[in-house]
N, C-alpha and C positions, 0 to 999 in steps of 0.2 A: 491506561489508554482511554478509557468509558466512551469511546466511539466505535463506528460501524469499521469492519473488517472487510476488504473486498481484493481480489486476483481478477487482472488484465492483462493483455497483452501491450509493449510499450516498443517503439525502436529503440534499436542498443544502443544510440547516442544519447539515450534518455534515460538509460537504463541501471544506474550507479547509485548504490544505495545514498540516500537522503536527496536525489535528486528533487528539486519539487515540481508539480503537477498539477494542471485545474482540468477536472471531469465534468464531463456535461452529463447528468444525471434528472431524467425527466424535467429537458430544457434549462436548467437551470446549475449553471457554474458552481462546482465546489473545489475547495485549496485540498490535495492531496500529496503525500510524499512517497517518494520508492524506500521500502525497508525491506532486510533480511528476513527470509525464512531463518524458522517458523516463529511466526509472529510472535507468541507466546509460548513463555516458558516450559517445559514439562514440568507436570506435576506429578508423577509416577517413579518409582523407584526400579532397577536392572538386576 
């Protein structure tokens, strides 16, 4: 992925994974998408 990771709150019509998204992040638009938890894989064994 080598980008930023971030948790928001969205309406649930917006809310389906790979929906896409633009956040306004100190004024300034960025392209964002809705993905499943958790983001990244475990690396840890059970």
């Amino acid at each position: 992925m080598n980008g930023p990771v971030a948790m928001g709150y969205v309406a649930r019509a917006h809310a389906a994974d790979g929906t896409a998204l633009e956040l306004l992040v100190r004024g300034k638009p960025l392209p964002a998408r809705v993905v499943p938890l958790p983001f990244h894989p475990h690396c840890y064994a059970r």
